[in-house]
Every structure is written in structure tokens, then in C-alpha cells.
C-alpha positions in Angstrom: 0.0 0.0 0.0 1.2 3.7 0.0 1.2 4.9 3.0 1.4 8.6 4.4 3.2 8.6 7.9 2.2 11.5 10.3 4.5 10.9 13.9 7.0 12.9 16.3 7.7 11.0 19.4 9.5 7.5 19.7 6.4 5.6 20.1 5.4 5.2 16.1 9.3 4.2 15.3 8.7 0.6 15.6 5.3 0.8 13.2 7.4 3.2 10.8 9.9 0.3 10.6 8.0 -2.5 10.0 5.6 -0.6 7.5 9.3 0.2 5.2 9.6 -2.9 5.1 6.0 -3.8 3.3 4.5 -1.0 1.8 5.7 2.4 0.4 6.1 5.1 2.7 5.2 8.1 0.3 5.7 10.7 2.8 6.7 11.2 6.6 5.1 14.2 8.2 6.5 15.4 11.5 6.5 18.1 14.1 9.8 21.0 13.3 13.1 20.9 14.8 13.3 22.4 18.2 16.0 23.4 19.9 16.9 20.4 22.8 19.4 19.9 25.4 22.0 22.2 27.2 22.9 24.1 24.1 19.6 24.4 22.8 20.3 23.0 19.5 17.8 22.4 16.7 16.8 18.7 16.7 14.8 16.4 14.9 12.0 14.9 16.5 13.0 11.2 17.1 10.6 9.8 14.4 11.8 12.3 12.2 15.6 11.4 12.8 14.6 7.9 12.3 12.7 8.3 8.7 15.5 10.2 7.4 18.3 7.6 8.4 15.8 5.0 6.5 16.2 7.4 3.6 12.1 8.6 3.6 11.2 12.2 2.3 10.3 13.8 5.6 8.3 17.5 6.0 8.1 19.2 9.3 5.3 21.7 8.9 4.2 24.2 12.0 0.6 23.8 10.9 -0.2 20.6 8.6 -3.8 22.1 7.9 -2.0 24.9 5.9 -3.7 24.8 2.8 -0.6 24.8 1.0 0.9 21.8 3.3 -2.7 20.4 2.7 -3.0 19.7 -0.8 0.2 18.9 -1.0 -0.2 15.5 1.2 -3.5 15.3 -0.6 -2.0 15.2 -3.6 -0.3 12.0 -2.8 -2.9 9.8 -3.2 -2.2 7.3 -0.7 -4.4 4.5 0.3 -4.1 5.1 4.1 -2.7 7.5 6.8 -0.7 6.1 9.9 -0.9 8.6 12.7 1.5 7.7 15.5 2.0 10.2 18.3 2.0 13.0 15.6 1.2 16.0 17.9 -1.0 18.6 15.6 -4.7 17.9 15.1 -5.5 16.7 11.9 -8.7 19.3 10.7 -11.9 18.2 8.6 -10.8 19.8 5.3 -7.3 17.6 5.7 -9.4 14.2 6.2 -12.1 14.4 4.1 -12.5 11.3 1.9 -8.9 10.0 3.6 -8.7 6.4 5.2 -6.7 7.4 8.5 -6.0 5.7 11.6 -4.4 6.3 14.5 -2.3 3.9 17.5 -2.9 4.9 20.9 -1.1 4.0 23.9 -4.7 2.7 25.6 -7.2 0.3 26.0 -9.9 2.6 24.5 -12.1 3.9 25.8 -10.2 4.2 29.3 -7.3 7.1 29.3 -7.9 9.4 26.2 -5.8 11.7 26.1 -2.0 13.2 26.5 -0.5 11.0 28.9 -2.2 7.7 28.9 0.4 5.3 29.6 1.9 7.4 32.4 -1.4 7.3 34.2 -2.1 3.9 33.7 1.0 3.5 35.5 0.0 5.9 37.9 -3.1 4.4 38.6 -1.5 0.8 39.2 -3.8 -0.8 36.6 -2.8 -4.6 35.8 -2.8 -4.3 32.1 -2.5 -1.6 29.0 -2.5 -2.0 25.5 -2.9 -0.3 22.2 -5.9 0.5 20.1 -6.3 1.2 16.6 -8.9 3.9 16.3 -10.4 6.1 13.3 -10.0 9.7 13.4 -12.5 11.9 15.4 -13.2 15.3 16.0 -13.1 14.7 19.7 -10.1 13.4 21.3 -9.6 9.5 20.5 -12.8 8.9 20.6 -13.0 7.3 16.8 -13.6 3.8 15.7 -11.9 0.8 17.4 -10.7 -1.4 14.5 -8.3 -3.6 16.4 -6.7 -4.1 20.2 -4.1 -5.4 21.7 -2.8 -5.9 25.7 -0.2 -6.8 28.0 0.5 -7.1 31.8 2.3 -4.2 33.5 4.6 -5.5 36.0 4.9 -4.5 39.7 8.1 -2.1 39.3 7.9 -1.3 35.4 8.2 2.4 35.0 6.4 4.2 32.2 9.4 4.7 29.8 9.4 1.1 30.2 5.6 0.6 29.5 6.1 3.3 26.8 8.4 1.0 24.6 6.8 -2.2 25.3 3.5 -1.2 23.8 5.3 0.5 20.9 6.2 -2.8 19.7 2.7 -4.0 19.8 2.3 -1.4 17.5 3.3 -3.2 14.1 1.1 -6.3 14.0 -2.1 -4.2 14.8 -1.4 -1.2 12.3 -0.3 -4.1 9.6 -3.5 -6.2 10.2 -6.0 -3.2 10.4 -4.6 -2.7 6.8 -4.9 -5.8 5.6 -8.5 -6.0 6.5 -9.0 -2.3 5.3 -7.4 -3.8 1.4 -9.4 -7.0 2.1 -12.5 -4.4 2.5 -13.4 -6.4 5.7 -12.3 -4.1 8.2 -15.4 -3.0 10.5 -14.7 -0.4 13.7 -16.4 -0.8 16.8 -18.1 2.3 18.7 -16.3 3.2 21.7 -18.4 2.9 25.1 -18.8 6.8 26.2 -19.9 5.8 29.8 -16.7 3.8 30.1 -14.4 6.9 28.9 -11.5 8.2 31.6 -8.9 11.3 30.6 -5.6 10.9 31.2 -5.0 14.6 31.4 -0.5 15.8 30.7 1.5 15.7 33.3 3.2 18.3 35.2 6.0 19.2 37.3 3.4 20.1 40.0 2.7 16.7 40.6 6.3 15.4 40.5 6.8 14.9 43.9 5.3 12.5 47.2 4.6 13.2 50.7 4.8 9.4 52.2 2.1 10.4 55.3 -0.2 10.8 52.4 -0.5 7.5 50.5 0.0 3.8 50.8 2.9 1.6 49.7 0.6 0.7 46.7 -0.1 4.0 45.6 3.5 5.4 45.9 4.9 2.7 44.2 2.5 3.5 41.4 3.0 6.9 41.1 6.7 7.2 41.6 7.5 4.4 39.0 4.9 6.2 36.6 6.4 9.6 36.7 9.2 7.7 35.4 10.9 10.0 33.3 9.0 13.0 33.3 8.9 14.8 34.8 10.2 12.7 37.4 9.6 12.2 41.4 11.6 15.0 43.6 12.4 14.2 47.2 14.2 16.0 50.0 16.3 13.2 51.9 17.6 15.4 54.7 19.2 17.9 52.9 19.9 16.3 49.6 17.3 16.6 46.7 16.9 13.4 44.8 14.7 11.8 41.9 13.2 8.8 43.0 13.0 6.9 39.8 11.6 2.9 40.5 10.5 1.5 43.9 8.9 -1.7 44.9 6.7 -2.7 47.7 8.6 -3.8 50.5 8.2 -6.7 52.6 9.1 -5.3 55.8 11.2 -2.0 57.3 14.1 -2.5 59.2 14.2 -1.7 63.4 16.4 1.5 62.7 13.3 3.4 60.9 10.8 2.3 63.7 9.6 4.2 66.6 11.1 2.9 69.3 8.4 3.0 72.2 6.2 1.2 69.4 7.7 -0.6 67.6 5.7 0.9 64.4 7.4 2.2 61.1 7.9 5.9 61.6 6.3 7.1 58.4 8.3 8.8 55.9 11.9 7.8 57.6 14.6 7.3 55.5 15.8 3.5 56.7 18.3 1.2 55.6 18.3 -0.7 51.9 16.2 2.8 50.5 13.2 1.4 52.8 10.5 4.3 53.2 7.4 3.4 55.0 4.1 5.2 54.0 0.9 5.2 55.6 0.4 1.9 55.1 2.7 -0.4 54.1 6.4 0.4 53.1 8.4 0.9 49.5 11.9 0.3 48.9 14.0 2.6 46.5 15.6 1.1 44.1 17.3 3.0 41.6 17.3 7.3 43.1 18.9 10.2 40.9 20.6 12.7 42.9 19.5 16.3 41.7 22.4 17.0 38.8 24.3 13.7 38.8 23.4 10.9 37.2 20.7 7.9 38.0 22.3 4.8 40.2 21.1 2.0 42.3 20.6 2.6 45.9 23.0 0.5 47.3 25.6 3.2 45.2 23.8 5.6 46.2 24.2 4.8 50.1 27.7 3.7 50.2 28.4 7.4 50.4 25.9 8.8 52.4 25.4 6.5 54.9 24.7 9.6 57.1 21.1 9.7 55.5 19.6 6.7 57.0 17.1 8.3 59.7 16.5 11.5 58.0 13.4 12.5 57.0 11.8 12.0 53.7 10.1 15.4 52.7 8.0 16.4 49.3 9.8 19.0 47.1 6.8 21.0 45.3 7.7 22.6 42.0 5.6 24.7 40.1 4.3 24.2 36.0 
């Protein structure tokens, strides 16, 4: 088939891979260059990078529905759209009489939206997945032509997640296609009553107070804001990313109240060992502010001093 390509981010790179190899990838479309890193140089979004090393004609409009930008992917002719993680709204005029679809990082109709694998993280579901939906006016609320789902395990982090269900991105674009050629593909209405927004993240929320939440629920959201924008922490005096934590098993006698015996909640205890309102995590990989990430036993050997400080929430605003 030929095949117009609309993506930005990382998540479509697998799809845009496999498709090379099948079908004939008329055009990539893809967010501009913006300026990334320390010295603010102009990059290429990572799908963009990756089209060009395969040798694909790649545009980078500000506004696809241009007109001129319009009728120029228009005049293509292609016999479908793929829309991965593009980032522009496609508008009416663009679509009209266009076979598009779209992969999105959910088990539609739960967690439309911008960030729907970071809450599913967040929320400590069991299991995410991908659908294959039809372009609507309102937010991913088109056509489900095809599914697919996997487990998420009890101290995967959403960058994790993220790449997982990118690969489960290939088989359900390819066979959505084939069934679209075949002219057998149906789509299913999407359940309204059983939508949920998974609204973007922000650095407001990228931190924990311990008091607050059970083990469960911190290890949930800390492993979800996994890597952006990250979960900030005040050990004592030293700010830290907390980047993946499990749910511990039990807390050692030095972070427990002594005329007790009970965890003293949001203590900084041997092993990374932080207990919450209920139930205790364990730390295992922390990112001091500025340095780079490390497991917690390297992060302990120097800075022993730390066990029995407090572990305070670090509010930031955005």
C-alpha cells in the first residue's frame, strides 16, 4: 500500500519500521526541529531522525492544515494514513474522503488523552495496550478497529511501558490494513460511559509526601512519573529523583519508633526502605539532583549519614 506517515515521538518508530519494510512510505510528516538539550540545538523529532536515516522524504510543517501543506499530502494519493503520536490535530478539510487511523497507547475507551500510559502506571492498573482507532473530531474517541494488551509489572516504569506497547504497534497497524485492502475491516463504537482522561503531566505533581499514600499507591506513582517529569524528594538535605521502587516486605528496626515498635512514616531507613501510611516501598534506583541515575546501594555507600533523616515532598511549580 502507500502509506502517508504522520508521527514525532519515539512511540510510532517501531510501526514506521516494520511498514518500510511492506509497503511504500510516500511521505513522513512530522513536528519541526526544536531546539533540545543544554545548548539548545535544533533537533529532529525522534521519528523524524529515524525516517530520514531509512532514507524517507520527511516534512516538518508548523501547521499541517496549511492549505498549501494540505494539498500537498492530498495530492499523494495514498491509500491510508498512519498517525502515531504526531502531535498537531488533523482538521476536517485535511481528512475528508482519507482512510486514516491512529495507535494509541490505551485500551480505549479508558485514558484518552495526552498522557495515557503514564497514568495507567500511575493508577497501578494490571494491564495496558494499544488501540487502533479512526480519526475523530473529539479526542480518541474514533472507531476501534483492532486491540491489543499486555501485563504491566509491579516495578515497570512508564518509559518502560512506553516502549513495550510501541512494539505492539506493528502487527495491529499491519493487520488493520490488511483488513482495510481486504474491505473487511469494521470499527467498533467506543463505550462513552466507560471513557476516563488521562489529562498531561506536570511538574506540580512530581513529587510524594509518604504520610499521604499507601505503599501501593506510591509505588504506582513514583514508578509512573518515570521520566518525566520525574519524582523530587528532599532526603535530609539532599534533593533526589526517586525513579523505580517496589513494595517492600518489611522496614528495618532502625526506621521504627522505638516506644512502638511501628514504622515511623516517611523515615529514611536502611536498603532505601521508606514506609508510607500503610505499608512500606523500597527505592531502588534514586537520581541525585544533577548527577546521574544509580542504584541505591551506590547511592548509600556514600551517604550513609542519610539513613534516619526525613523524607520530605519537594513542590515545584508548571
Amino acid at each position: 500500500m502507500r502509506i502517508v506517515f504522520f508521527g514525532s515521538g519515539a512511540f510510532g518508530i517501531p510501526t514506521l519500521e516494520a511498514l518500510v519494510a511492506h509497503h511504500e512510505i510516500a511521505l513522513v510528516v512530522s513536528q519541526p526541529d526544536r531546539p533540545a538539550g543544554r545548548g539548545k540545538i535544533m533537533t529532529a523529532t525522534p521519528l523524524a531522525a529515524r525516517a530520514a536515516e531509512l532514507g524517507l522524504r520527511v516534512v516538518k510543517p508548523e501547521d499541517v492544515n496549511e492549505p498549501t501543506v494540505r494539498d500537498e499530502i492530498r495530492a499523494l494519493g495514498a491509500d491510508a494514513w498512519v498517525v502515531i503520536a504526531f502531535g498537531q490535530k488533523l482538521s476536517r478539510e485535511l481528512l475528508d474522503g482519507v482512510f486514516a487511523i491512529n495507535l494509541h497507547g490505551s485500551l480505549l475507551p479508558a485514558y484518552r488523552g495526552a498522557a495515557p500510559i503514564q497514568r495507567s502506571v500511575m493508577d497501578g492498573c494490571a494491564e495496558t495496550g494499544v488501540s487502533v482507532i479512526s480519526l475523530a473530531e473529539r479526542m480518541d474517541a474514533g472507531l476501534v478497529y483492532a486491540t491489543a494488551s499486555r501485563a504491566i509489572g509491579p516495578s515497570e516504569t512508564s518509559d518502560e511501558v512506553h516502549d513495550r506497547l510501541a512494539e505492539l504497534g506493528p502487527a495491529v497497524i499491519e493487520d488493520v490494513l490488511a483488513r482495510h485492502a481486504a474491505g473487511t475491516l469494521v470499527g467498533a463504537p467506543q463505550v462513552e460511559t466507560k471513557a476516563t482522561r488521562a489529562r498531561k503531566l506536570s511538574k506540580a505533581e512530581a513529587t510524594i509526601d509518604f504520610a499521604e499514600v499507601d505503599a501501593a499507591t506510591a509505588r504506582a506513582r513514583i514508578n509512573g512519573l518515570n521520566s518525566w517529569p520525574g519524582c523530587t524528594v528532599l532526603i535530609g538535605d539532599v534533593p533526589v529523583k526517586l525513579l523505580r521502587v517496589e513494595v517492600a516486605a518489611e522496614v528495618a528496626a532502625e526506621v521504627c519508633v522505638e516506644s512502638t515498635g511501628a514504622p515511623a512514616v516517611g523515615v529514611f531507613g536502611p536498603d532505601g526502605v521508606i514506609a508510607t501510611r500503610a505499608g512500606s516501598i523500597r527505592v531502588i534506583e534514586i537520581q541525585p539532583v544533577g548527577k546521574r541515575a544509580m542504584p541505591m546501594a551506590e547511592f548509600l555507600a556514600g551517604r550513609s549519614r542519610l539513613i534516619g533523616s526525613r523524607v520530605q515532598p519537594v513542590v515545584a511549580g508548571g
